[in-house]
PDB file of N, CA, C and O in Angstrom:
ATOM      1  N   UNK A   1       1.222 -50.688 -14.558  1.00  0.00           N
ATOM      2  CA  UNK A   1       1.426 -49.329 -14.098  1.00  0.00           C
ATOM      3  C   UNK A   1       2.070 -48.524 -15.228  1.00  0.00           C
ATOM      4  O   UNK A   1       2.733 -49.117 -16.079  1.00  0.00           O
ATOM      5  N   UNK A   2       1.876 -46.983 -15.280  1.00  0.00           N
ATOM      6  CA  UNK A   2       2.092 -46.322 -16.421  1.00  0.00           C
ATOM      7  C   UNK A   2       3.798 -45.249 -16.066  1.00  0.00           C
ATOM      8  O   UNK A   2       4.530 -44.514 -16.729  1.00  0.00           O
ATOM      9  N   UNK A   3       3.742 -45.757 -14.669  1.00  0.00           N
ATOM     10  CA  UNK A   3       4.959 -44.857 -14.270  1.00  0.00           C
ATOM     11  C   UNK A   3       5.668 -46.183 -13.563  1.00  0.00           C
ATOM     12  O   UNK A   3       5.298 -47.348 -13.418  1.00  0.00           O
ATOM     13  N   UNK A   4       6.895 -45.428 -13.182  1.00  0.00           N
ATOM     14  CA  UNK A   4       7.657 -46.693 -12.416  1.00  0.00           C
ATOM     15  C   UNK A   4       7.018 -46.051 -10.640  1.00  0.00           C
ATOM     16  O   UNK A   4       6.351 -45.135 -10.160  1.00  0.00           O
ATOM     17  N   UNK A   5       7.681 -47.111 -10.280  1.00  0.00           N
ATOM     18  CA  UNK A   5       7.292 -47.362  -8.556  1.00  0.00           C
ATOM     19  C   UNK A   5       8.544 -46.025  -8.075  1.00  0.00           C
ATOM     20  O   UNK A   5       8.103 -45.306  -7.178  1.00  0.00           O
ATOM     21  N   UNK A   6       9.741 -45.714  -8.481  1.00  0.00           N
ATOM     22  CA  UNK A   6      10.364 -44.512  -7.929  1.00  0.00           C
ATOM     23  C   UNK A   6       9.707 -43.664  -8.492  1.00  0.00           C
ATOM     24  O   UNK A   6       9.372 -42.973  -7.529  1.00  0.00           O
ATOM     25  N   UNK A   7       9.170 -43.096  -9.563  1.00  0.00           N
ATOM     26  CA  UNK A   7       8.531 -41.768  -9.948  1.00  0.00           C
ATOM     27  C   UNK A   7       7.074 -41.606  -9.328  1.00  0.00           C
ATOM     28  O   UNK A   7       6.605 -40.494  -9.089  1.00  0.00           O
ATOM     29  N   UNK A   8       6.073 -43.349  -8.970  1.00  0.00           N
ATOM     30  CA  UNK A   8       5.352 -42.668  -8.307  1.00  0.00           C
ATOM     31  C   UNK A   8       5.323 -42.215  -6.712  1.00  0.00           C
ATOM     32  O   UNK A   8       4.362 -41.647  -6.193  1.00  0.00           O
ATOM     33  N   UNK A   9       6.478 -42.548  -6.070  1.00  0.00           N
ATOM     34  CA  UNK A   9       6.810 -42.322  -4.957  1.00  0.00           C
ATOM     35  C   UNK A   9       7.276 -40.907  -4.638  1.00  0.00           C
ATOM     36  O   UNK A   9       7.201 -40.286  -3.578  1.00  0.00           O
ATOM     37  N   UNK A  10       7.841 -40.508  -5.970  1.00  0.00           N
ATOM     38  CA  UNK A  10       8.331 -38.871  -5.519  1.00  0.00           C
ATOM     39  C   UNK A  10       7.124 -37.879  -5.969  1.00  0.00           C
ATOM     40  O   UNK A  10       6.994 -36.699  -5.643  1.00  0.00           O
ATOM     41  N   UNK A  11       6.012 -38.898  -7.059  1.00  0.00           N
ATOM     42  CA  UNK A  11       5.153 -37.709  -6.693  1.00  0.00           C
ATOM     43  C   UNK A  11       4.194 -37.690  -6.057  1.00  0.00           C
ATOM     44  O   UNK A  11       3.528 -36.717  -6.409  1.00  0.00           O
ATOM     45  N   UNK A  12       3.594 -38.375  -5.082  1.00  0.00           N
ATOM     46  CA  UNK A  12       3.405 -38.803  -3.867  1.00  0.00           C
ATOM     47  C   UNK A  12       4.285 -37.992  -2.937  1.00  0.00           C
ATOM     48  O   UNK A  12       3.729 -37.513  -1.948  1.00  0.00           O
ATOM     49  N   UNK A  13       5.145 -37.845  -3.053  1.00  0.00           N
ATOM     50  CA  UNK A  13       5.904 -37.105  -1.940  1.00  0.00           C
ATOM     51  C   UNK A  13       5.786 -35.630  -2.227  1.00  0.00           C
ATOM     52  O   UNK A  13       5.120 -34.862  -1.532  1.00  0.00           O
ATOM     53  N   UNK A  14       6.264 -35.389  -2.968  1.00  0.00           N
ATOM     54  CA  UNK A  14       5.575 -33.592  -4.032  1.00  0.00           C
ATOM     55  C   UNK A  14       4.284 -33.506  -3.215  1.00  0.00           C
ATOM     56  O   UNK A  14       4.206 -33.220  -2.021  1.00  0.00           O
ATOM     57  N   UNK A  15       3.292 -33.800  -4.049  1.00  0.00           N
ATOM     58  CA  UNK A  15       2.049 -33.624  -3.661  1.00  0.00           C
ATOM     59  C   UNK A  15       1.606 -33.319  -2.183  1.00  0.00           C
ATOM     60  O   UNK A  15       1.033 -32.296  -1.811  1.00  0.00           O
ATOM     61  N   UNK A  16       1.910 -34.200  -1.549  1.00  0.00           N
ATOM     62  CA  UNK A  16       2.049 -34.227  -0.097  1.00  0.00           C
ATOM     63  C   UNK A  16       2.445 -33.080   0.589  1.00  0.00           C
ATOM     64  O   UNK A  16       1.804 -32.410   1.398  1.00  0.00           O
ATOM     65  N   UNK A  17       3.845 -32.902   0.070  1.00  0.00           N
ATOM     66  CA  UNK A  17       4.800 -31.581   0.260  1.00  0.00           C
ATOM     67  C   UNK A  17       3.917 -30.053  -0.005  1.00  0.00           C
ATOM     68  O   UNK A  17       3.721 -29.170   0.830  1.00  0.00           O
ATOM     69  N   UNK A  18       3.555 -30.081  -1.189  1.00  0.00           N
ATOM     70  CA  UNK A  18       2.538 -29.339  -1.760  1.00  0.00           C
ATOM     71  C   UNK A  18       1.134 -29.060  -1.544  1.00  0.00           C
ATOM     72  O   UNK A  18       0.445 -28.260  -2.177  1.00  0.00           O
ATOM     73  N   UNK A  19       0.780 -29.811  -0.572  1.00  0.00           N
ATOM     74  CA  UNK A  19      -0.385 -30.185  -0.361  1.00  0.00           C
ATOM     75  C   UNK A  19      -1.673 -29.974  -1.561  1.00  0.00           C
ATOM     76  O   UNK A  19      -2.515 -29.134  -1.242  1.00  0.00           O
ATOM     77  N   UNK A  20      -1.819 -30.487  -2.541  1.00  0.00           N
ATOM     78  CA  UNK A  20      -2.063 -30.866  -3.861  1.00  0.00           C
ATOM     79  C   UNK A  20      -2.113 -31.895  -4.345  1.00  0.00           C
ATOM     80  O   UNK A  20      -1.190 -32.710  -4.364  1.00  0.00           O
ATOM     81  N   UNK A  21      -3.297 -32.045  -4.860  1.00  0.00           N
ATOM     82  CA  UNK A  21      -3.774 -33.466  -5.728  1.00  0.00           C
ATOM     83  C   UNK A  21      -2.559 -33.713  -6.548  1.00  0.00           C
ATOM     84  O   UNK A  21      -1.790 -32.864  -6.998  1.00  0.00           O
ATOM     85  N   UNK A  22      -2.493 -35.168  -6.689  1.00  0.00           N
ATOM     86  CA  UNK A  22      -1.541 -35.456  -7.612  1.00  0.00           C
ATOM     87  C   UNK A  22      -1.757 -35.407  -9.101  1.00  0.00           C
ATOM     88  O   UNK A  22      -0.862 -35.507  -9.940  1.00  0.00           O
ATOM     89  N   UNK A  23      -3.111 -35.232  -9.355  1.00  0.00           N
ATOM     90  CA  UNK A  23      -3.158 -34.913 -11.146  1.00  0.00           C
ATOM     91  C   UNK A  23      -2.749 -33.170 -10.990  1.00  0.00           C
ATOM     92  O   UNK A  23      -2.275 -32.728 -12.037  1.00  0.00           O
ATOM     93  N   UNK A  24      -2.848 -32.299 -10.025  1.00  0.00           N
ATOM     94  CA  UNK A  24      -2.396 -31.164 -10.625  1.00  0.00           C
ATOM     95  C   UNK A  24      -1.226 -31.169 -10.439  1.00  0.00           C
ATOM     96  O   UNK A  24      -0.821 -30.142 -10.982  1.00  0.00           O
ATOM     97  N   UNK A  25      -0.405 -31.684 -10.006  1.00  0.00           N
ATOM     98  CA  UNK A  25       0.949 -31.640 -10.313  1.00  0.00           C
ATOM     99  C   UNK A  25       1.380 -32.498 -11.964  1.00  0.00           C
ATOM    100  O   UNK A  25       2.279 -32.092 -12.701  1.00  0.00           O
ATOM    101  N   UNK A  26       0.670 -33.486 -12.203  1.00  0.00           N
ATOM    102  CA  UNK A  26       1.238 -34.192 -13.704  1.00  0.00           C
ATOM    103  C   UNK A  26       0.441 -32.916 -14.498  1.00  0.00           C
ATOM    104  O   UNK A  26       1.217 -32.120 -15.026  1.00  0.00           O
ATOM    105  N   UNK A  27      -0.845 -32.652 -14.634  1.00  0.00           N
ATOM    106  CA  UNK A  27      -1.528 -31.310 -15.436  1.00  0.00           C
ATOM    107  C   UNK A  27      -0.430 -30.290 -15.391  1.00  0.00           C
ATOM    108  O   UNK A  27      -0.492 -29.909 -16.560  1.00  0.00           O
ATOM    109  N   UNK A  28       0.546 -29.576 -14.841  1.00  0.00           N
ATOM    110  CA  UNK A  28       1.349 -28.739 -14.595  1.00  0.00           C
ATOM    111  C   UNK A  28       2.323 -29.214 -14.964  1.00  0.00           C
ATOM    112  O   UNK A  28       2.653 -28.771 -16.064  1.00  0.00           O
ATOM    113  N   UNK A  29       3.228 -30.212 -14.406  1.00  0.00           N
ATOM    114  CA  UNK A  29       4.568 -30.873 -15.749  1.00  0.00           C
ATOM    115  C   UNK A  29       4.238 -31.050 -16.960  1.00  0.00           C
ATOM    116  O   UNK A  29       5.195 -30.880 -17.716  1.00  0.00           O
ATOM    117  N   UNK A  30       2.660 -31.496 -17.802  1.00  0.00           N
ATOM    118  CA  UNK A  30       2.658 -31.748 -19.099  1.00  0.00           C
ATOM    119  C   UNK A  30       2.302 -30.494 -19.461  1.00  0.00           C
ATOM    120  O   UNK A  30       2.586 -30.297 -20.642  1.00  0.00           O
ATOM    121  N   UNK A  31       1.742 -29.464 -18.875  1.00  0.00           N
ATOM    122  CA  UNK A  31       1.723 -28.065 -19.234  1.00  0.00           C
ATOM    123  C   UNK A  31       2.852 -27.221 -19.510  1.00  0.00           C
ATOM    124  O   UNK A  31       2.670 -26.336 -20.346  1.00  0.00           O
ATOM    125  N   UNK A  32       4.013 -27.322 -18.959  1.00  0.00           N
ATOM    126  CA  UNK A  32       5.269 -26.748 -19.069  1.00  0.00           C
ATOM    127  C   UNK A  32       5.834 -27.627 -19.864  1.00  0.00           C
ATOM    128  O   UNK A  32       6.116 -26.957 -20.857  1.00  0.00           O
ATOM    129  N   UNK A  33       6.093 -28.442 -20.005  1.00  0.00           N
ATOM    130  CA  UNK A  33       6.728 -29.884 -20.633  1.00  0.00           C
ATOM    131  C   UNK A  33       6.455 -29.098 -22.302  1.00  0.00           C
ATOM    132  O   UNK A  33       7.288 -28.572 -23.039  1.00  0.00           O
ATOM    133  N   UNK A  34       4.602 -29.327 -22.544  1.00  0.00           N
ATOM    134  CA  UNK A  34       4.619 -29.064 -23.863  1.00  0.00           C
ATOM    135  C   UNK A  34       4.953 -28.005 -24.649  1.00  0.00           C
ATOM    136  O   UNK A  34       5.318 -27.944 -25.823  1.00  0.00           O
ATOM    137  N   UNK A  35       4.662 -26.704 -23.324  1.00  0.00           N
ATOM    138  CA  UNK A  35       5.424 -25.598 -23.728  1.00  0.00           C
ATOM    139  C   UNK A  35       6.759 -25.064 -24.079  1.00  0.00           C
ATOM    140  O   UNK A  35       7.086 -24.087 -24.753  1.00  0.00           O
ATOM    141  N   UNK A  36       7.330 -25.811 -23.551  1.00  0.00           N
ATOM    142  CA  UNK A  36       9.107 -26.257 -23.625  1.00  0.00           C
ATOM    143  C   UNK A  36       8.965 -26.518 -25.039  1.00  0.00           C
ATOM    144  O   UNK A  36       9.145 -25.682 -25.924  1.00  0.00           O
ATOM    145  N   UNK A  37       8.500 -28.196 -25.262  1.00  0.00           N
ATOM    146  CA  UNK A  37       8.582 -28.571 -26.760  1.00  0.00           C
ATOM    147  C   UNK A  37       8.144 -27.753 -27.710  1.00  0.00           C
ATOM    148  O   UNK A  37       8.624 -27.913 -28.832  1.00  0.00           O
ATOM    149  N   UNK A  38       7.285 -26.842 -27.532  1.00  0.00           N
ATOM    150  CA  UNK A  38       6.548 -26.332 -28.323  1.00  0.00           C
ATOM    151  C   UNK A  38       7.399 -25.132 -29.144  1.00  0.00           C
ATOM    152  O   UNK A  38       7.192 -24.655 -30.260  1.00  0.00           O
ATOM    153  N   UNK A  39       8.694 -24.762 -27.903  1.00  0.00           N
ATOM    154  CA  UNK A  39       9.569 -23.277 -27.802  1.00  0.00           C
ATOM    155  C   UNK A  39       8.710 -21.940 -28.343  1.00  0.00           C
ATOM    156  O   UNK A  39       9.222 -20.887 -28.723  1.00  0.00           O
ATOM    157  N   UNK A  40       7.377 -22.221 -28.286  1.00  0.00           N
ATOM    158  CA  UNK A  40       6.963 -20.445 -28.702  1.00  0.00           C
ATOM    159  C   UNK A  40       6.698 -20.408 -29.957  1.00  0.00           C
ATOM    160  O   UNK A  40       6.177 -19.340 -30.276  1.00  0.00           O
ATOM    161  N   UNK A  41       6.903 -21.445 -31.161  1.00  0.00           N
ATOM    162  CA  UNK A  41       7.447 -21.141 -32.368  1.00  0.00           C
ATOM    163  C   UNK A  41       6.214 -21.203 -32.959  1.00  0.00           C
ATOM    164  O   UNK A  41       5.456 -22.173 -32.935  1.00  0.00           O
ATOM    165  N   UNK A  42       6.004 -19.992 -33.569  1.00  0.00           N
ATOM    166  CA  UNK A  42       4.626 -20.035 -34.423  1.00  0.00           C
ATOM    167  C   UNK A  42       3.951 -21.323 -35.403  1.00  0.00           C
ATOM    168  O   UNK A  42       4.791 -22.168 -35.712  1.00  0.00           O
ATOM    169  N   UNK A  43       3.084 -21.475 -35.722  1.00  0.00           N
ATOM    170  CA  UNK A  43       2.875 -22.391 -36.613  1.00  0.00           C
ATOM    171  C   UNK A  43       2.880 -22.138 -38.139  1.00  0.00           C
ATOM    172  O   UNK A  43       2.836 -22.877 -39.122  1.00  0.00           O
ATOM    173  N   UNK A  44       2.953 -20.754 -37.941  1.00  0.00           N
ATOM    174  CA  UNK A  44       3.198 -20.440 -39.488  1.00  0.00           C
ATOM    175  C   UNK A  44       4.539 -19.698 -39.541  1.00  0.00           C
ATOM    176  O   UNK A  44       5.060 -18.728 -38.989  1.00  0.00           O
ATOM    177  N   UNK A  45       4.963 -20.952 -40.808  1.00  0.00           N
ATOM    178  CA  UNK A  45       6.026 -20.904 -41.688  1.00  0.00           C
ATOM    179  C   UNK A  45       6.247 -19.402 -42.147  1.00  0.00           C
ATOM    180  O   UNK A  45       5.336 -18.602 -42.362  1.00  0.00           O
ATOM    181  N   UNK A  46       7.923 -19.092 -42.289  1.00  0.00           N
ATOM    182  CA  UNK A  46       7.896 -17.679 -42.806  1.00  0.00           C
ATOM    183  C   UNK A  46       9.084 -17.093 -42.069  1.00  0.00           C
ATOM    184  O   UNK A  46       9.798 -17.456 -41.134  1.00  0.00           O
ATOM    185  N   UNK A  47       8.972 -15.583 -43.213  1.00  0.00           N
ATOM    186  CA  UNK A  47      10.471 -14.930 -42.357  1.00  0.00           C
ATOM    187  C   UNK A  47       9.854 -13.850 -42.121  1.00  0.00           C
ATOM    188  O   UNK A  47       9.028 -13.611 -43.001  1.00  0.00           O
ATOM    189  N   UNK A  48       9.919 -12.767 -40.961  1.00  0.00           N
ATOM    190  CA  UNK A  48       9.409 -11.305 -41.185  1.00  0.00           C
ATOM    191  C   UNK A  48       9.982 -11.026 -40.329  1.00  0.00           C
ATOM    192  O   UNK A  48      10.103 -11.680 -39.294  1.00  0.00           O
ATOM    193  N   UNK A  49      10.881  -9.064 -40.811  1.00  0.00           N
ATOM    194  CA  UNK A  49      11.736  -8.677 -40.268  1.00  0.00           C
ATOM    195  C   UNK A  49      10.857  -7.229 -40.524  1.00  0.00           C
ATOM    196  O   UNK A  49      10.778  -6.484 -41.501  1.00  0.00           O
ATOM    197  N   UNK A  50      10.178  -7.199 -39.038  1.00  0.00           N
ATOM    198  CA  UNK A  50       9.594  -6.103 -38.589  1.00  0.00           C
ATOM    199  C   UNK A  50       9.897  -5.754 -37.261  1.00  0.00           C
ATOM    200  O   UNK A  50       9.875  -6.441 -36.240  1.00  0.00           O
ATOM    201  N   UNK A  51      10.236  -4.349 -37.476  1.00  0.00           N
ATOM    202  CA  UNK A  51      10.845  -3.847 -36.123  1.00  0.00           C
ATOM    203  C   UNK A  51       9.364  -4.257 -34.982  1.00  0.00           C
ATOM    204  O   UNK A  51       8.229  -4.004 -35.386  1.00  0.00           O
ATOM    205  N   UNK A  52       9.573  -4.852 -33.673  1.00  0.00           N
ATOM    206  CA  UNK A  52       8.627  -4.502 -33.050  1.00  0.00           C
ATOM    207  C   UNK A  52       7.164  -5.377 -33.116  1.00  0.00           C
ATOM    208  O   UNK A  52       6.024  -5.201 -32.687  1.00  0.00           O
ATOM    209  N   UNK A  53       7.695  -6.164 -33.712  1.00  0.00           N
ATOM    210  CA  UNK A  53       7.002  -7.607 -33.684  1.00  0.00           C
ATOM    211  C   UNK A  53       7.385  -8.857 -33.643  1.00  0.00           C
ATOM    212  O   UNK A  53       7.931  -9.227 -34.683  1.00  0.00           O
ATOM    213  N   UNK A  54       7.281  -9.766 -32.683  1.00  0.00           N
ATOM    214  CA  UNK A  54       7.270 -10.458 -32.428  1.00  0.00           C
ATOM    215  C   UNK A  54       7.580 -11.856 -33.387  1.00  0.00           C
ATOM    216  O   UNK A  54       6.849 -11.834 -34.377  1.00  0.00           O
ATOM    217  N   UNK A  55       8.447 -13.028 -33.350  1.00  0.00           N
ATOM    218  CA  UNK A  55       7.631 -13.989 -34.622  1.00  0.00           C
ATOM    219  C   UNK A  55       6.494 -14.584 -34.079  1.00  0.00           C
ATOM    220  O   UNK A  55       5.749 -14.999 -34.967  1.00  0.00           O
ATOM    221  N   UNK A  56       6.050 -14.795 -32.851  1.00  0.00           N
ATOM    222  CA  UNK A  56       5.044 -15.495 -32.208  1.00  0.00           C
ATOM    223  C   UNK A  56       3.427 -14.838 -32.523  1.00  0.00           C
ATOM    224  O   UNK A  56       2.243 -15.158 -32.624  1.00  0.00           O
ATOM    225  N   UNK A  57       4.062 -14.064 -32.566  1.00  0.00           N
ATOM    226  CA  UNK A  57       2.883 -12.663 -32.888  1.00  0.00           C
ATOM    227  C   UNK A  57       2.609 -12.251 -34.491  1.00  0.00           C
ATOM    228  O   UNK A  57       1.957 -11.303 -34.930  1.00  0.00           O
ATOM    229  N   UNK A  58       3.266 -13.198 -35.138  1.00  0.00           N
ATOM    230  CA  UNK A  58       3.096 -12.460 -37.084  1.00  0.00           C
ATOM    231  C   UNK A  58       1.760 -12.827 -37.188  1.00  0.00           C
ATOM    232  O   UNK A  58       1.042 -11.943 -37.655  1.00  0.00           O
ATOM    233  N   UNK A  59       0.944 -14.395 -36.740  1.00  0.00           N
ATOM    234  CA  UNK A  59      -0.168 -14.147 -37.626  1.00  0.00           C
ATOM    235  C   UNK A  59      -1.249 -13.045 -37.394  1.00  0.00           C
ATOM    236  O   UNK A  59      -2.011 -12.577 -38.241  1.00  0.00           O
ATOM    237  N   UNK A  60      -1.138 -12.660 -35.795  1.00  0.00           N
ATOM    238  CA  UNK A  60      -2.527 -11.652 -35.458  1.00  0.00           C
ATOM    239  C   UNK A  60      -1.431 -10.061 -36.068  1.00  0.00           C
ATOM    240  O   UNK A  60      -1.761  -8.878 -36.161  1.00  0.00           O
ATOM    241  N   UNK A  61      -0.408 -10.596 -36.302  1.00  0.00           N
ATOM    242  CA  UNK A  61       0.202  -8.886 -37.228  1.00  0.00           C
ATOM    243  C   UNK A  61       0.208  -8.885 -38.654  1.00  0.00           C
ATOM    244  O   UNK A  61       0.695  -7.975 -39.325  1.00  0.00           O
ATOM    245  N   UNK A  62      -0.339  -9.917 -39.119  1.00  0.00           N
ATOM    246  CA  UNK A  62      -0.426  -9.924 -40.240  1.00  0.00           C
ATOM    247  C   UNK A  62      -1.886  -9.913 -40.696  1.00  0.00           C
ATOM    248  O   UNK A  62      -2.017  -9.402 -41.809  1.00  0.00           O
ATOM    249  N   UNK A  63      -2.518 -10.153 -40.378  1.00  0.00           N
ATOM    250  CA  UNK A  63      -4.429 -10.231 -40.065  1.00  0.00           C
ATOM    251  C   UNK A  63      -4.444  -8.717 -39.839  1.00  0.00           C
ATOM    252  O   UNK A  63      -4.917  -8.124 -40.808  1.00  0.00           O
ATOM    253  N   UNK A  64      -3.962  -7.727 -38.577  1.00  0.00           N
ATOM    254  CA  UNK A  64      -4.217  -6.745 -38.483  1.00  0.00           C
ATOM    255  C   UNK A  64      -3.688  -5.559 -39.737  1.00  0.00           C
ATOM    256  O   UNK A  64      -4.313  -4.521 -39.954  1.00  0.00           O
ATOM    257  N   UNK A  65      -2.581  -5.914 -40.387  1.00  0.00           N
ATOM    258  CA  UNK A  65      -2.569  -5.324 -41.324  1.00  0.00           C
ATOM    259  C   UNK A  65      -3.262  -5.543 -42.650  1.00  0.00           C
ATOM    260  O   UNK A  65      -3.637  -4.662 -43.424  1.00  0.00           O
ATOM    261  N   UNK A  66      -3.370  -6.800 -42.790  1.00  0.00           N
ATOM    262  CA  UNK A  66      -4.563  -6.867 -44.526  1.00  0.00           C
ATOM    263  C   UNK A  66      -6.151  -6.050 -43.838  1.00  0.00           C
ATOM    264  O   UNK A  66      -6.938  -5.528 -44.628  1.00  0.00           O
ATOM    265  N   UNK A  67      -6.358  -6.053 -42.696  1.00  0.00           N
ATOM    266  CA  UNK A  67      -7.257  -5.456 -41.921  1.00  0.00           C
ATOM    267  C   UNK A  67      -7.379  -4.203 -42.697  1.00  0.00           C
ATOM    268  O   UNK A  67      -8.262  -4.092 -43.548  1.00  0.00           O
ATOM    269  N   UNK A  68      -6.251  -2.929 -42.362  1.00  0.00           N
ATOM    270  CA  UNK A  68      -6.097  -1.936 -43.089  1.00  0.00           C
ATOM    271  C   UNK A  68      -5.784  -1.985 -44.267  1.00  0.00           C
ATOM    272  O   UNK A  68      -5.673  -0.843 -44.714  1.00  0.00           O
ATOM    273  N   UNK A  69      -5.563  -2.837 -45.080  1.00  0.00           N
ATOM    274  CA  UNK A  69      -4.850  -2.704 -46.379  1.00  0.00           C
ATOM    275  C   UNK A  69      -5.987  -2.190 -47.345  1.00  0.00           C
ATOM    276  O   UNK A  69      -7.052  -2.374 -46.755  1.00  0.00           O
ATOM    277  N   UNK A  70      -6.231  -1.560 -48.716  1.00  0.00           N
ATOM    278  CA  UNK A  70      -6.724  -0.882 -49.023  1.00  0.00           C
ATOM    279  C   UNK A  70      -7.509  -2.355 -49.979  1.00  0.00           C
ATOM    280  O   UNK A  70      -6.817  -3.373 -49.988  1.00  0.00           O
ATOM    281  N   UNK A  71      -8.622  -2.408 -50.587  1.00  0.00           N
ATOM    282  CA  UNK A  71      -8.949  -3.571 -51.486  1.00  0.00           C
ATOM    283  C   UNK A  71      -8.543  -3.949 -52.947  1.00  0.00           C
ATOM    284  O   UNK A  71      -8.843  -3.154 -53.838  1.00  0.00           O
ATOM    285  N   UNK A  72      -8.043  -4.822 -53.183  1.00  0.00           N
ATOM    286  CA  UNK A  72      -7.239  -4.405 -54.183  1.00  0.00           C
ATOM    287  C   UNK A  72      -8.329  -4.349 -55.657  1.00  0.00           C
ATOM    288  O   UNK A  72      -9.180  -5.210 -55.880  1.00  0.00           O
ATOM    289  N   UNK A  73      -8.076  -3.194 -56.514  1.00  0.00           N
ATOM    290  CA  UNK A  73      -8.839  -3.191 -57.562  1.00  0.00           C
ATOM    291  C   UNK A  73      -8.820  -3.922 -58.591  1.00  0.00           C
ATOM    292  O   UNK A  73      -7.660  -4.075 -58.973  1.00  0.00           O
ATOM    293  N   UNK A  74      -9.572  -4.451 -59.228  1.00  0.00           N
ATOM    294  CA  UNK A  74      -9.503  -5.489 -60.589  1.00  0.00           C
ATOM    295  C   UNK A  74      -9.533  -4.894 -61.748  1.00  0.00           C
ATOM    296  O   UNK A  74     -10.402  -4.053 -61.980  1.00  0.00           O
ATOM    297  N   UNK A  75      -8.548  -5.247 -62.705  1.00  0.00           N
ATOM    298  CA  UNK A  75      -8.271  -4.563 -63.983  1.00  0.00           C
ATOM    299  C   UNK A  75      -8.940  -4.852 -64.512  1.00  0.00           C
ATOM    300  O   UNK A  75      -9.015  -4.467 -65.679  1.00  0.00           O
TER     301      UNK A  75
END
């Protein structure tokens, strides 16, 4: 067995309670679970101190600005 005999008893009892399959209740703890571990934190490395953005949000704010950025000319 991959759980103990008290954890699968309480979720057995959840479920029940819930009236809900018992994989959507483990799909929903490892969903929050990883999000927890995860804390939000971008995957890209870096510091940016822009009013009004997010750090979770730098790479699609940083994409949207080289977006506008002008091309740079070659000497």
């Amino acid at each position: 067995m991959f759980i103990s005999e008290e954890l699968r008893r309480r979720l057995v009892d959840e479920a029940r309670r819930r009236k809900v399959p018992m994989s959507a209740l483990i799909r929903d703890a490892l969903e929050r679970y990883l999000d927890e571990e995860a804390g939000g934190q971008p995957s890209l490395i870096g510091v940016v101190d822009v009013d009004g953005v997010d750090a979770r949000e730098v790479k699609s704010w940083v994409r949207q600005e080289w977006a506008h950025a002008e091309p740079a000319t070659r000497s």
